[in-house]
N, C-alpha and C positions, 0 to 999 in steps of 0.2 A: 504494500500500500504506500503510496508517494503524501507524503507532506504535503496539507494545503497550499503552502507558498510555492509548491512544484509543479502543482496542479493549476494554480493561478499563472504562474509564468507563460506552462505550454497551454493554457487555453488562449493566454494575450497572442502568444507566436503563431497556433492557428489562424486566428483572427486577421492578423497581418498576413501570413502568406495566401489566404484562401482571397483575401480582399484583393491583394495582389494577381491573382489568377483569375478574378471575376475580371481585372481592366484587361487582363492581355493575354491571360492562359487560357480560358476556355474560347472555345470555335464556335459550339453550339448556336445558333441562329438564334434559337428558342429565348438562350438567357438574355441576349439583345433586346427583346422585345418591350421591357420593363424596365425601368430603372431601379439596380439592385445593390443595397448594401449591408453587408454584414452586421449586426446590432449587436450579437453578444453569441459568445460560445461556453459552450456547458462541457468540462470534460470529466469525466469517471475518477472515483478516486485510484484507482486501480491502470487509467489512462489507458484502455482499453476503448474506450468507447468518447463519440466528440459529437455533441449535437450542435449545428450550427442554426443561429437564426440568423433571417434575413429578412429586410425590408423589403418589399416592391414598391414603386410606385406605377401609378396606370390604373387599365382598368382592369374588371376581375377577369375578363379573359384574356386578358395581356398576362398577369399575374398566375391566373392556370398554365398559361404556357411557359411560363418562366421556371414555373415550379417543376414541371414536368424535365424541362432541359435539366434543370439542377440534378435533379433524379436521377435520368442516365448519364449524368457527369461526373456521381460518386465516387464509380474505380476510378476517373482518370486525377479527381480530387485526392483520390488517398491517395496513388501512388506519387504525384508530386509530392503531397506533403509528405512518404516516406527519403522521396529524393532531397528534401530543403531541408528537412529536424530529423534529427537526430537522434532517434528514439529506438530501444532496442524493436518494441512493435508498433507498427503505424496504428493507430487508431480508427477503429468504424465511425463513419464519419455517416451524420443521417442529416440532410436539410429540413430544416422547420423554418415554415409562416411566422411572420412574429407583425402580430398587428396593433401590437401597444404603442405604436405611433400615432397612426390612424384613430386608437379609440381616444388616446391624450388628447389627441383635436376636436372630438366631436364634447368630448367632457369642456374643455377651451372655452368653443362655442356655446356651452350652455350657460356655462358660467356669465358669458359675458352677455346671452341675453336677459340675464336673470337680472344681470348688473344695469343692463340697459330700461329693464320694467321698474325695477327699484329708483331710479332715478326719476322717470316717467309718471310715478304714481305717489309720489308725494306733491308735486303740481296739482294734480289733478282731486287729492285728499283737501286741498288747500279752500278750492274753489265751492266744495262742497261744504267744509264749517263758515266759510264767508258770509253765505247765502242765506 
């Protein structure tokens, strides 16, 4: 079993080489079609296993397609990442959705209509004890 802080290091190194591979190592059309960036990586404590998330931007069938290219572009992910780190076993390596981006904004937005009626409705409380 590897030390949090070892675990933490080679999750940061995946991070960096796979983002590196999304601008210029993978071929794949499909991951074109989105714009995709790595948000965070999860790796085993045993460092066997690497879930990556990624962002999409687009729409969801931009986003299906992207997903898809990732999917068959796992072997060619792990084996670079055996080629870049250094690690006695490359790690299984599984793409995940990560749309805590997407829901931060829509929370964002709520927030800030809520903030907009709040403003809105004490004018309007005003006009009503006036009268």
């Amino acid at each position: 079993m590897a030390t949090s802080r070892r675990v933490s290091r080679v999750a940061e190194l995946i991070k960096r080489e796979v983002s590196q591979m999304l601008v210029n190592g993978i071929k794949d059309d499909r991951v074109g079609t989105g714009m995709v960036s790595v948000t965070d990586v999860d790796v085993s404590g045993d460092l066997q296993h690497a879930k990556i998330f990624v962002s999409i931007y687009g729409t969801e069938e931009a986003k299906a397609e992207t997903m898809a290219g990732l999917r068959s572009a796992t072997g060619y992910v792990r084996s670079e990442l055996g080629a870049r780190v250094r690690l006695r076993r490359t790690p299984e390596v599984i793409f995940i959705e990560d749309n805590s981006i997407e829901r931060g904004t829509k929370v964002l937005t709520l927030l800030n209509q809520l903030r907009q009626e709040r403003t809105n409705t004490p004018e309007e409380d005003e006009e009503f004890v006036s009268e």
